[in-house]
C-alpha positions as CSV (number, residue, x, y, z in Angstrom):
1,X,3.4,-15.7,99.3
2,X,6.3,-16.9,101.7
3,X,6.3,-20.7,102.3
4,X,7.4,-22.1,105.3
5,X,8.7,-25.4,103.8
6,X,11.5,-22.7,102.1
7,X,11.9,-21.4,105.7
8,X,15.5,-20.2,106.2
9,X,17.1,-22.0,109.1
10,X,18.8,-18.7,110.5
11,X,15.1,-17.4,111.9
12,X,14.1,-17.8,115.3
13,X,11.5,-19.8,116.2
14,X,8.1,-18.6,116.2
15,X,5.3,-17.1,114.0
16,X,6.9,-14.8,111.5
17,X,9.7,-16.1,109.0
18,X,12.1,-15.5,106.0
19,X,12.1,-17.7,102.9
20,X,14.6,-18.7,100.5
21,X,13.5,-16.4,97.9
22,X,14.6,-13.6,99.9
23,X,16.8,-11.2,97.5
24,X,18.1,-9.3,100.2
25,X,17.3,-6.1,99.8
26,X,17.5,-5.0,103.2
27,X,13.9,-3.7,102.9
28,X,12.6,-5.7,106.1
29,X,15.4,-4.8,108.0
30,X,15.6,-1.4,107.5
31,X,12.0,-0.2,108.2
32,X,12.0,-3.3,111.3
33,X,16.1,-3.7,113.0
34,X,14.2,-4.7,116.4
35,X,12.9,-8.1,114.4
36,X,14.5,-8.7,111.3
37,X,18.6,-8.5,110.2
38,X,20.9,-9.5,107.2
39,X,22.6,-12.6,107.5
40,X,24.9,-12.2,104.5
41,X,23.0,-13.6,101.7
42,X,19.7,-13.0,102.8
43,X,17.5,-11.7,105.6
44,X,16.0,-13.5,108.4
45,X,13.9,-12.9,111.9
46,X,16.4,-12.7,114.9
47,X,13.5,-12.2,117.2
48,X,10.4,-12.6,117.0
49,X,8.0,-9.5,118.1
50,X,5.7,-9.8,121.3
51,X,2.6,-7.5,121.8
52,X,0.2,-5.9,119.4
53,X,2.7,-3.1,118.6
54,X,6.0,-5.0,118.0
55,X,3.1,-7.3,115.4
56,X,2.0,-4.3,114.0
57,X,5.7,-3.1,112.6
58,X,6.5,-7.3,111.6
59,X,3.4,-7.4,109.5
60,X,4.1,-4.1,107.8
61,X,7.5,-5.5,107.0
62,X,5.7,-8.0,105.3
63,X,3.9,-6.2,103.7
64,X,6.9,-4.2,102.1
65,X,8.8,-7.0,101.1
66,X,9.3,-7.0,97.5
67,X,9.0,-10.9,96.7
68,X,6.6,-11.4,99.6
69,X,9.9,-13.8,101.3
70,X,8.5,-12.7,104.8
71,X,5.6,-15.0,106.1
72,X,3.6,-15.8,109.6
73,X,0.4,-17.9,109.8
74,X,-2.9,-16.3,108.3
75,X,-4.7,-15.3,111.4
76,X,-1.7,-13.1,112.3
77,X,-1.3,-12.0,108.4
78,X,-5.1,-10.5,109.2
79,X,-4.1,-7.9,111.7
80,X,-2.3,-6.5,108.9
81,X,-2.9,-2.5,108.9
82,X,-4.5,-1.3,106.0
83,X,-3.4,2.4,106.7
84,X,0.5,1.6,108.1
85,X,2.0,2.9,104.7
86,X,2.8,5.9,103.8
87,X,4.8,6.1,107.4
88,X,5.8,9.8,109.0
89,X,9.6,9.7,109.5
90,X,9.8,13.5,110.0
91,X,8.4,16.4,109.9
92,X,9.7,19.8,108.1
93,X,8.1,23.4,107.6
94,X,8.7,22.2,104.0
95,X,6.8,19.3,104.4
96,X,6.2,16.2,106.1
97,X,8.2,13.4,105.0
98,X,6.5,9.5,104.7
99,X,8.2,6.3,103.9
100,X,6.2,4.7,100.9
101,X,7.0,0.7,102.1
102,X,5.2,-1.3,99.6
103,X,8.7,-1.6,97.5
104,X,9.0,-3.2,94.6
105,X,11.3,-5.9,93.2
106,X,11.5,-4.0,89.8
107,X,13.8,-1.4,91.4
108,X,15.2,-4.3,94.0
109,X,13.1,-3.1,96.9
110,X,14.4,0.8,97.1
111,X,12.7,3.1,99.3
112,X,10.4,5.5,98.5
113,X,9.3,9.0,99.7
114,X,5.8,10.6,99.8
115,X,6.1,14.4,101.0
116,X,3.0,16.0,102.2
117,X,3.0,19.6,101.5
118,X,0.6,22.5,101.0
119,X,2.6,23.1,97.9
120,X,1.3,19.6,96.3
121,X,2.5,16.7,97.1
122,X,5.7,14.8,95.7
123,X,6.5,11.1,95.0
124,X,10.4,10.1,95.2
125,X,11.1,7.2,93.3
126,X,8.4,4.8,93.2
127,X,6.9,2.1,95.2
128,X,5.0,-0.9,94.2
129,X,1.6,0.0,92.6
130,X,-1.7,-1.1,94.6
131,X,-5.1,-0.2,95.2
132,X,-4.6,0.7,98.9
133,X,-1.6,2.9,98.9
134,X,-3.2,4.6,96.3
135,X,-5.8,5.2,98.3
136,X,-3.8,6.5,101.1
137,X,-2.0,9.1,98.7
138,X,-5.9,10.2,97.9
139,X,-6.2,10.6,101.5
140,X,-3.3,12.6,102.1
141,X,-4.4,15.0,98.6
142,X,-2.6,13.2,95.8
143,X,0.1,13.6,93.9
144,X,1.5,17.3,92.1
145,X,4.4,15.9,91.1
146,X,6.6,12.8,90.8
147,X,10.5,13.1,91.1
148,X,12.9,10.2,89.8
149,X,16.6,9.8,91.3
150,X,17.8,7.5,88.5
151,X,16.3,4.0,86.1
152,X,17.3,1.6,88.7
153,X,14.2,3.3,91.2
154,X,11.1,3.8,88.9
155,X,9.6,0.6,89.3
156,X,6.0,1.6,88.5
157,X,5.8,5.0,88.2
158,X,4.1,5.4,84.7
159,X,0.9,3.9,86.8
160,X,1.6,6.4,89.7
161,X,1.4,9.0,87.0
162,X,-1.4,8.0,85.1
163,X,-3.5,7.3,88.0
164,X,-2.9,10.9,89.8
165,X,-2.6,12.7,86.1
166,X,0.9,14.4,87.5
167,X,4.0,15.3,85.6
168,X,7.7,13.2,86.3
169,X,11.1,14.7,86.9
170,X,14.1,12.7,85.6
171,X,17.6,13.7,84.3
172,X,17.8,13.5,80.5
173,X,20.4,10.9,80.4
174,X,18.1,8.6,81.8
175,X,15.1,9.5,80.4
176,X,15.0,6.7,78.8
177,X,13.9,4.5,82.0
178,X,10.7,6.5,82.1
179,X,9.6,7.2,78.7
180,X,7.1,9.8,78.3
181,X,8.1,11.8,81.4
182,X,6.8,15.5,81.2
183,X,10.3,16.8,82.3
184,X,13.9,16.5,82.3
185,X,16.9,17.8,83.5
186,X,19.4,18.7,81.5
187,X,23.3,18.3,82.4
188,X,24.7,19.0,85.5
189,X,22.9,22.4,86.4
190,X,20.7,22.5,89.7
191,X,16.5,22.5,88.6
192,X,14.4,24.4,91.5
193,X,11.0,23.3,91.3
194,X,9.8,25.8,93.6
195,X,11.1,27.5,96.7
196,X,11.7,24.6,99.0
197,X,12.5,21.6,96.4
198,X,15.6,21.4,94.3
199,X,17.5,18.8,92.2
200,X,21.1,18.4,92.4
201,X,22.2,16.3,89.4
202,X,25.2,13.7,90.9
203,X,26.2,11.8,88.0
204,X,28.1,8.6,88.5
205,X,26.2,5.7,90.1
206,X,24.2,6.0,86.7
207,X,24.5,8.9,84.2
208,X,21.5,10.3,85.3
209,X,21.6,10.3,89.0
210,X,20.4,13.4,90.9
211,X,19.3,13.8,94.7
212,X,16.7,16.2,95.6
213,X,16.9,18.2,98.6
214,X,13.7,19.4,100.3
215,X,14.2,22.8,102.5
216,X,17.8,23.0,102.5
217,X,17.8,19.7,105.1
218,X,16.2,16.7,103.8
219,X,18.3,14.9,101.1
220,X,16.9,11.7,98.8
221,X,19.7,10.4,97.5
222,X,18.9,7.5,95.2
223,X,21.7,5.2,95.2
224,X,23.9,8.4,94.9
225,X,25.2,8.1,98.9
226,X,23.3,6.4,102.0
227,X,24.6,5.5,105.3
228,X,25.9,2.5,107.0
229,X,25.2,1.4,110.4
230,X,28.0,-1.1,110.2
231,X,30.6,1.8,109.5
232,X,28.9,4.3,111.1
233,X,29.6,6.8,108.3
234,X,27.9,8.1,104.7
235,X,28.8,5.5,101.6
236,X,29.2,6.2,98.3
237,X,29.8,2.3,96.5
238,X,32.5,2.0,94.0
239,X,31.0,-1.6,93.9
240,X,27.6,-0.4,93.1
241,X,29.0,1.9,90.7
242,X,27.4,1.2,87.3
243,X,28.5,4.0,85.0
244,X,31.4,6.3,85.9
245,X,33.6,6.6,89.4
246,X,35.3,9.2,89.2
247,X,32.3,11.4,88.2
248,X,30.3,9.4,91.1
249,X,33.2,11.2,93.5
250,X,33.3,14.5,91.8
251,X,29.4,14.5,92.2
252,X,30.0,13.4,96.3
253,X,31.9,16.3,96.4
254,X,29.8,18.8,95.2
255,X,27.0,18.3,98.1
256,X,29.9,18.8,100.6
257,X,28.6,22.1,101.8
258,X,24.9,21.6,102.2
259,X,23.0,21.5,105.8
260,X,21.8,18.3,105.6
261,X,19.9,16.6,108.4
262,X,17.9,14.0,107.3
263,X,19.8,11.0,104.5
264,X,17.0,9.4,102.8
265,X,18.5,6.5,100.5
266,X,16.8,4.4,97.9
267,X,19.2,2.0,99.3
268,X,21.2,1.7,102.6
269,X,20.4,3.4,106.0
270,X,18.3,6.2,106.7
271,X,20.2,8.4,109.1
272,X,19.6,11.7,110.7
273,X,22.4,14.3,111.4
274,X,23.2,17.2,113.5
275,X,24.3,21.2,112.6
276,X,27.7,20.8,111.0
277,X,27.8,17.3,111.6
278,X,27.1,16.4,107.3
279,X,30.0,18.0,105.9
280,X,32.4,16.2,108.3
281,X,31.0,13.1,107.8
282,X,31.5,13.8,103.9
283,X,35.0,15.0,104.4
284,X,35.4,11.3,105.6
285,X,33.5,9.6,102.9
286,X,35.6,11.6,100.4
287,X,39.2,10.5,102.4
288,X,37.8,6.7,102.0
289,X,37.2,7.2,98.2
């Protein structure tokens, strides 16, 4: 629990607050810009949210915080939704597409994906295990199948996978982060799980990166590429590089001529794009790099 005698002097006053053992993840800020930001080092409230609705999206960033750095004072904690994650972001003919929340510090707060499809549902990366998002998968009819973008994002998936009896996806060269999983990809060949999911194998941020791309247009891309508000344009992270660069480029490259409209990161900005508008934005990233 956050404590408010490690209450960061950058939040505005009022009810909700960050705490010194914020990691800064970005996780509050992302799924809540209108009340939380970064400050550099760490996040904090720049405003704090009036009316049940503007509470409603606070509390849920609480809720996803990772090391639980966010607080407020208990009879505002119990509004709390119950039922606020999984979160629509979009919906496709191939499925509709929910923001997990609920992230976990094991994989440094990365988003998750939960796509709701008649052709059984699939789990991107992992959140944080509990009882009541579990209960909200069951809900929305389980898991079929569980797909893993790289180590750094499986955080608890063996319990996802032993709790909904469903098989995991990750490429072989970093099986390793999930032993035991039912299947692996093998070098850098595309793997279609069925007509409207396919993995794209983008080796460089870890040897075992891959994106999946759900019908054609929605991309989750790990910690392969997300977007930047701040630049206003697609990132790929020499910094945040951890096994080969040039490779990480070369694999940038090869989704160049995709139709994406929808970036879903583990890390980074969520951003949604129009016709034609992806591969220009990649012929940028590319001229950066």
């Amino acid at each position: 629990m956050a404590r408010a005698s490690l209450r960061l002097a950058a939040n505005t006053p009022g009810p909700f607050y960050v705490d010194s053992s914020c990691i800064d993840c970005g996780t509050c800020w992302q799924w809540d810009p209108d009340h939380f930001a970064p400050t550099g080092s760490t996040s904090h409230v720049h405003r704090q949210p009036r009316g049940e609705p503007e509470t409603r999206q606070a509390l849920l960033a609480l809720q996803a915080c990772p090391v639980a750095a966010i607080g407020a004072p208990a009879d505002v904690m119990r509004a709390t939704p119950a039922d606020g994650f999984p979160a629509l972001l979009t919906r496709h003919p191939a499925g509709d597409v929910h923001y997990c929340g609920w992230a976990s510090r094991k994989s440094f707060g990365a988003s998750s994906y939960l796509v709701v499809r008649p052709a059984g549902n699939v789990l991107i990366d992992s959140p944080r295990y509990n009882g009541a998002l579990a209960r909200r998968f069951e809900a929305l009819g389980g898991l079929a199948a569980i797909v893993l973008s790289h180590r750094d994002d499986v955080a608890d998936q063996e319990r996802w996978a032993a709790h909904f009896g469903c098989p995991r996806w990750i490429h072989a060269a970093d099986a390793d982060a999930a032993p035991g999983a039912e299947h692996l990809v093998q070098g850098d060949g595309d793997v279609t799980l069925d007509a409207d999911l396919r993995l794209i194998p983008t080796p460089g941020h870890t040897a075992g990166s891959l994106v999946a791309l759900l019908g054609g247009q929605i991309l989750f891309s790990g910690d392969h590429l997300w977007w930047s508000e701040a630049e206003q344009a697609v990132v790929a992270s020499r910094r945040y590089c951890w096994w080969d660069w040039p490779s990480q480029v070369a694999s940038v490259e090869k989704l160049r001529d995709l139709d994406v409209r929808w970036l879903l990161p583990g890390h980074g900005d969520r951003h949604t794009f129009s016709a034609g508008e992806w591969g220009r934005q990649i012929d940028r990233t590319l001229a950066r790099v």
